[in-house]
N, C-alpha and C positions, 0 to 999 in steps of 0.2 A: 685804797686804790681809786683813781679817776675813774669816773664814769663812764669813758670812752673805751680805756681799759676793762672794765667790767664788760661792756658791751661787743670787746672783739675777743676776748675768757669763753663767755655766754655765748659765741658765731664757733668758734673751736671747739667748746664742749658738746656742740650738739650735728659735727662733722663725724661722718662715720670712721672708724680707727684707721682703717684702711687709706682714707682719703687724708686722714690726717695727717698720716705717714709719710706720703708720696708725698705731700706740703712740706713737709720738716725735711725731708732729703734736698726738695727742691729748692731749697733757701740755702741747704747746705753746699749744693752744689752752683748757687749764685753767688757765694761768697769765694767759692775757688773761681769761679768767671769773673769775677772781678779782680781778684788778685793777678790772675792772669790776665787782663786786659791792662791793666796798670801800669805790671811787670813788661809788656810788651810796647807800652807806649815808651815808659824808659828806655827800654832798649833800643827801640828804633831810634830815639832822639839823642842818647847820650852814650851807649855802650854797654854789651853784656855788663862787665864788670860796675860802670857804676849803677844798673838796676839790680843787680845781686846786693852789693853793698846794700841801699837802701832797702832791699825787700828782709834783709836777713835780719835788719835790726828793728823792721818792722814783727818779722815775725819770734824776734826772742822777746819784746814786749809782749807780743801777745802767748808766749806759754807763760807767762807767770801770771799776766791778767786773766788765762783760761784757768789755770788750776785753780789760782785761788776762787776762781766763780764755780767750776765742778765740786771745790770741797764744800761749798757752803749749798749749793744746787742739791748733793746729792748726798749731805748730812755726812762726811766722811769721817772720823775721828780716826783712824789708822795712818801710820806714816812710813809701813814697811815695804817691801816691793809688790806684794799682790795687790794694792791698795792703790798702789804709784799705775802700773799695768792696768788695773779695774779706774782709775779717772782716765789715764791717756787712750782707752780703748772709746770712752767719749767724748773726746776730743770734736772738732768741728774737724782735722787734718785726716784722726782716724774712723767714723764715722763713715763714711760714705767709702772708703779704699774698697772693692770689692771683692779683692784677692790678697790677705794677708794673714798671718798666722803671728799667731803670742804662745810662747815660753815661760812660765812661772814657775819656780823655785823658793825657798825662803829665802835665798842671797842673791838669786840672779833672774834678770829677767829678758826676755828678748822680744822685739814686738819688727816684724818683717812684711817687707810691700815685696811681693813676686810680680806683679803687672801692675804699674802705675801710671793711669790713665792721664795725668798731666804730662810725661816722656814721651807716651805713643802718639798723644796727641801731638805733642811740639815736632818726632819726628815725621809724622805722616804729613804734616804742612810742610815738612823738609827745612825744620828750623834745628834738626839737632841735639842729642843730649843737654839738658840744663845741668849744670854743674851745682845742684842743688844740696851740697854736703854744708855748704857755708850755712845755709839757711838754712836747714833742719838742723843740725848739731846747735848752734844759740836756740834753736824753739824748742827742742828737747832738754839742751842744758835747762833754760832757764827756768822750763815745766817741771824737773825733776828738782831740781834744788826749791821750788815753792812748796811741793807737797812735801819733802825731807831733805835739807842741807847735806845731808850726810850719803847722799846716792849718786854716784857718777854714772855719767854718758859715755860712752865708747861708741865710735862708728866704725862696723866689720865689715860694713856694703856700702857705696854711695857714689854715685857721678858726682868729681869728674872721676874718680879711679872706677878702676876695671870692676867687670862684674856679669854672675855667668847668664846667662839667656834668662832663667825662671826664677833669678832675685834683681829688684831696681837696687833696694835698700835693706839692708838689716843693722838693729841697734840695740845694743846692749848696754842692760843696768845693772847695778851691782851697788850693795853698801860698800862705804869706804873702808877699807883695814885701820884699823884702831891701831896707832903706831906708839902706844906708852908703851 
């Protein structure tokens, strides 16, 4: 490693756990402000539709660039659905959601936002539901097929369709039926 890097390891390692914490959310949630700012400037200049397009295929590269960095980050050798569920719950998307719940089974798994602070947000500026199912389905597809080919994505919850007050979003995995 650089010496510059050793030097900001060496300012980290000796931050209290606590403080280091509220740092690592805090980045994490600069990276949702940027996306969001982005995403916003698109909009303003070109149309809902083409900053979806563009964010959605921004965000399906980035679930196959995040998986494969969790599997190697976080030593993974498993490629079944507790495995798939235990990377996407470290995700940078799911990390910071404050309100969600996961599902594990050997065959199925479910991972659900009940309050999703990037909606409430956009509605309390009174910019309206994002119709974020395009974007999340390619970031989840492409997240689940890096960790196991063989796991599909189903979405059961998502704007723009309906959905009840205490779910934004719910998604469901499942291995593929083996059709010999």
């Amino acid at each position: 490693m650089s010496e510059i890097v050793d030097q900001d390891r060496k300012m980290l390692d000796n931050m209290p756990k606590d403080k280091l914490l509220d740092l690592f959310f805090l980045h994490i949630r600069n990276l949702w402000r940027v996306d969001g700012l982005y995403f916003l400037g698109i909009e303003e200049k070109f149309g809902t539709d083409a900053a979806t397009e563009i964010d959605a295929n921004c965000w399906r590269l980035m679930g196959k660039l995040e998986a494969r960095a969790l599997k190697k980050t976080l030593g993974m050798k498993g490629n079944d659905i507790a495995s798939m569920i235990h990377a996407l719950k470290n995700t940078s998307w799911a990390l910071d959601q404050r309100d969600k719940e996961t599902e594990v089974s050997e065959t199925r798994g479910i991972y659900r936002v009940n309050k999703c602070r990037t909606q409430l947000t956009r509605i309390r500026k009174g910019l309206g539901e994002f119709p974020c199912k395009k974007v999340r389905f390619g970031y989840l597809k492409s997240f689940a097929e890096e960790m196991n080919p063989n796991i599909e994505v189903n979405c059961k919850i998502c704007p723009p369709g309906e959905h009840p007050q205490n779910i934004w979003c719910e998604w469901e995995f499942k291995l593929k039926e083996d059709k010999t």
